[in-house]
Phi, psi and omega in degrees: 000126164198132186230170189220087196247151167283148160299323190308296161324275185313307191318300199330285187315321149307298176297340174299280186299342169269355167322334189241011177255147174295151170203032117228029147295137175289303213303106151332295228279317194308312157329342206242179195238135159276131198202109153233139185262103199207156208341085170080324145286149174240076189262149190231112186272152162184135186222156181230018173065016124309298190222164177207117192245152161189150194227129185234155181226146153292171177193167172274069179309109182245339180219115172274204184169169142215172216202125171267059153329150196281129169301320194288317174283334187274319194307307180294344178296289179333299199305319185272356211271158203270172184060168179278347206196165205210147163241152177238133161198142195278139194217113213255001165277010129240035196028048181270153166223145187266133192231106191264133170203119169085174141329006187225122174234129164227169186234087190269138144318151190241183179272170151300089178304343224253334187258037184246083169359058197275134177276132194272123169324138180276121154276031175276175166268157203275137197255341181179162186232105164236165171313122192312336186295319169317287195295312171331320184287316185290318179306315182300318182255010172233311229273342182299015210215022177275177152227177226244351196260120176284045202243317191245065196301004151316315180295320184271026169207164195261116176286151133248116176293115161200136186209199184285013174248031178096199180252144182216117159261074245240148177204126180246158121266359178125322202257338195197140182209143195229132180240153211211108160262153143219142190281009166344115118332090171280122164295349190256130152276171184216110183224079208233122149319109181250150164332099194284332185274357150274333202266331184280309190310296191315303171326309206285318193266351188270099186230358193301151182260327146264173208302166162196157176247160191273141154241153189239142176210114149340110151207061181130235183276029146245165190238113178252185165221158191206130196187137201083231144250096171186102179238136193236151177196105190253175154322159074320111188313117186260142182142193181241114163281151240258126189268080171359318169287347166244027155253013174256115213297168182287301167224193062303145176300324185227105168237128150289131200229088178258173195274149182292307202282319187299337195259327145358273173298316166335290190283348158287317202302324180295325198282346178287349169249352175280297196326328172272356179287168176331282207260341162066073184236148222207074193269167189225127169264154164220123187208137174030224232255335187212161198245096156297113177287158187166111170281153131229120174233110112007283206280348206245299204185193126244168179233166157192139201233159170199138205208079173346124149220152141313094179245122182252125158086192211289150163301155185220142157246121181219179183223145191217176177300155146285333182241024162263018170238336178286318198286353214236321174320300205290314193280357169251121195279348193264152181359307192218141176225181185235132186244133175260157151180156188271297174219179183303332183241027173216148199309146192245180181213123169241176187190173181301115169334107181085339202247134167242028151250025177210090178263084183264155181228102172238158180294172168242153181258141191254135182258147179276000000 
């Protein structure tokens, strides 16, 4: 194998794909990035049989091959090495591959390729095609609402939903739950647990400056994406998820129409003295025109706050996490948004003003 890549390009390709090399697996071969070199392309692999990321670049093929590499050391090579362009070349009485760029050579052991799990596109079917920007948004605005104790792994993945009434992106802990619509028209339903540690990676790699589309596919108990150079493929959380429309309450007693960025900083400020208490609790009056904001952490202080709203229907005083209401805040774009709610103890809902495709639901905390 000796091949000729721009650095840019390989860094790019190395940082997509080690995101998915192991780093407690006993299996040694699962640590290394897998890289064959074939017409003119170059793709490069690593999975840890959770996930599986692979990436192609161009590259000047002078020889082809393949090579299995330690991920942690090629990944820091790539990143740090001087010039513009890098040569790979295999050197096979000592089963080294010499990596040149510039003035600097290093000589890495490669792994056994033959025992490197290479992942195969899923022949399953394509379930659906969306924009990258759509899904980067619905993940970005849903998937911070998983939970995080892998004891209820139902819980630690992001439903995705679609059927001929559009796309849906559902993500819970139990305490708060957040839905992402677009009214996209599927003809298949789709009812798949996605991974919050695949659904962040996918965000992360969805950066293209133009538009572009995801294709998503399906087959039992996996899900891939295909985008770009960029194909990712994972496990599917198996079980049932809990049906999410009969945590959304039907009406409300009280709804409040407050400015976004105000009320926002109103609840880090007050909240800045909640953060060492147990529950990180935050309470709210919503009374005549504005919502009083208001902390006591005993050890620390007090906070109280007052925040101008538009308010319809009875006064209320209730209380919550301070940061399942900062996560849902940071995540709405529009001006103004509207917070409902019934009693003290039953769930409440905010969302964006007028948009009834960005749905959060939180618990309320019960106070002495």
């Amino acid at each position: 194998m000796k091949i000729l890549c721009s650095k840019e390009r390989l860094n790019y390709a190395v940082q997509i794909v080690q995101k998915a090399v192991a780093t407690k697996n006993p299996l040694q071969i699962l640590t290394g990035i897998y890289i064959l070199a074939q017409n003119n392309k170059l793709e490069l692999q690593a999975t840890n049989y959770e996930v599986g990321i692979s990436c192609t670049i161009d590259a000047d093929i002078q020889e082809p091959g393949s090579t299995v590499l330690s991920g942690r050391y090629f990944h820091e090579l790539v990143r740090r090495l001087p010039g513009e362009s890098i040569e790979i070349a295999s050197n096979e009485e000592d089963r080294t591959i010499k990596i040149t760029s510039a003035y600097s050579q290093f000589n890495l052991l490669s792994f056994p390729v033959e025992e490197f799990p290479v992942i195969k596109p899923l022949d399953g079917e394509r379930i659906l095609s969306i924009k990258d920007s759509t899904l980067r948004d619905m993940i970005k605005k849903t998937v911070f609402a998983c939970a995080t104790d892998e004891s209820r792994p139902i819980f630690t993945g992001g439903l995705l939903e679609a059927d001929n009434e559009g796309i849906r992106m559902i993500a819970t802990n139990t305490h708060r739950l957040a839905l992402k619509k677009d009214n996209m028209s599927l003809p298949n339903n789709v009812k798949k647990i996605i991974p919050a540690k695949l659904l962040n990676e996918l965000a992360r790699s969805l950066v293209s400056d133009q538009p572009i589309d995801v294709n998503v596919y399906t087959k039992r108990n996996q899900i891939a994406f295909s985008f770009d150079n960029i194909y990712i493929i994972s496990r599917v959380i198996e079980g049932q998820f809990p049906d999410y429309n009969k945590v959304i309450p039907p009406n409300f007693a009280t709804v409040a129409i407050i400015n976004t960025d105000q009320f926002l900083n109103a609840v880090e400020r007050v909240s800045l003295l909640a953060r060492d208490s147990d529950y990180n609790i935050i309470k709210f009056n919503f009374k005549s025109d504005s919502v009083v904001i208001s902390s006591n952490n005993p050890d620390i202080g007090k906070a109280c706050e007052t925040t101008p709203a538009n308010i319809n229907g009875n006064d209320i005083e209730i209380a919550f996490n301070a940061r399942y209401i900062t996560d849902i805040l940071k995540n709405i774009d529009s001006e103004d948004i509207s917070f409902s709610l019934n009693t003290p103890l039953s769930p409440a809902c905010i969302k964006p003003f007028g948009d009834e495709n960005y749905i959060y639901i939180i618990t309320p905390v019960r106070t002495n």
